[in-house]
C-alpha positions in Angstrom: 0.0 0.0 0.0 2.7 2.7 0.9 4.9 1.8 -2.7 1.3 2.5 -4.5 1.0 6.1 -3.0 4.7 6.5 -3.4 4.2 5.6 -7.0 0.8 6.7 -7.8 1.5 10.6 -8.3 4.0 9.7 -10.7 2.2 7.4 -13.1 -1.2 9.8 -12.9 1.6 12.5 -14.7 2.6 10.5 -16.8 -0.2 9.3 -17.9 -2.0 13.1 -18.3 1.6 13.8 -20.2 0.9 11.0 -22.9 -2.7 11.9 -23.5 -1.6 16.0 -23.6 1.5 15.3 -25.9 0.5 15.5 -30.0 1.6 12.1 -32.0 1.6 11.3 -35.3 1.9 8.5 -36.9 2.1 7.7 -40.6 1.5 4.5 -41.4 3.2 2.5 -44.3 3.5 -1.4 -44.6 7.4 -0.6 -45.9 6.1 -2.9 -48.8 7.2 -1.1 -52.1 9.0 -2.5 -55.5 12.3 -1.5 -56.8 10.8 1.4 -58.1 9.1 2.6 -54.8 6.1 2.2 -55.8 2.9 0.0 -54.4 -0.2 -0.8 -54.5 -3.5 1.4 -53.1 -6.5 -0.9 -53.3 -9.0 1.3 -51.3 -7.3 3.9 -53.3 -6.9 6.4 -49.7 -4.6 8.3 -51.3 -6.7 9.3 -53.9 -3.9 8.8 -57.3 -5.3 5.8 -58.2 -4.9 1.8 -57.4 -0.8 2.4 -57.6 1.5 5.3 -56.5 5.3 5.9 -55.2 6.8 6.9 -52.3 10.3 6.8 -54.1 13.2 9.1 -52.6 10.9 9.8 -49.4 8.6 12.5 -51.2 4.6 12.5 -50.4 2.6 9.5 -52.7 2.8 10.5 -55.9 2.3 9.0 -59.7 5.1 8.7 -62.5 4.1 10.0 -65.8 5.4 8.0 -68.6 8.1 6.2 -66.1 9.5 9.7 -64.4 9.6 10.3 -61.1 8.3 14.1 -61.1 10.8 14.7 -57.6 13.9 13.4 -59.2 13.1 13.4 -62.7 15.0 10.3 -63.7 13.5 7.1 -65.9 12.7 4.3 -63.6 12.1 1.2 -65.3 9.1 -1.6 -64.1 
């Protein structure tokens, strides 16, 4: 009983501080070709059924096999 008061104070803080603290998170399965790119099949980030996420820029499409960040020909 006396370690649980001891204690007690302590976790009530830091449980206010995890709820109060802003988190992120941006979720991605990691599962992408050579090229970066994957598969969308609920289509969430609104480009369509396949985008990329090559060189760590925001879901994007490649026009005729260029990546519009790095502006390079990937090949499929």
């Amino acid at each position: 009983m006396k370690f649980l008061k001891k204690v007690a104070p302590s976790l009530l803080i830091l449980a206010l501080c995890m709820m109060l603290l802003p988190m992120t998170a941006m979720g991605h399965s990691g599962r992408t070709d050579g090229s970066g790119g994957h598969r969308d099949n609920k289509n969430v980030s609104g480009l369509g059924y396949y985008h990329y996420h090559c060189g760590g820029y925001p879901a994007h499409l490649h026009s005729n096999g260029y990546c519009p960040y790095t502006a390079v020909l990937l090949t499929l």
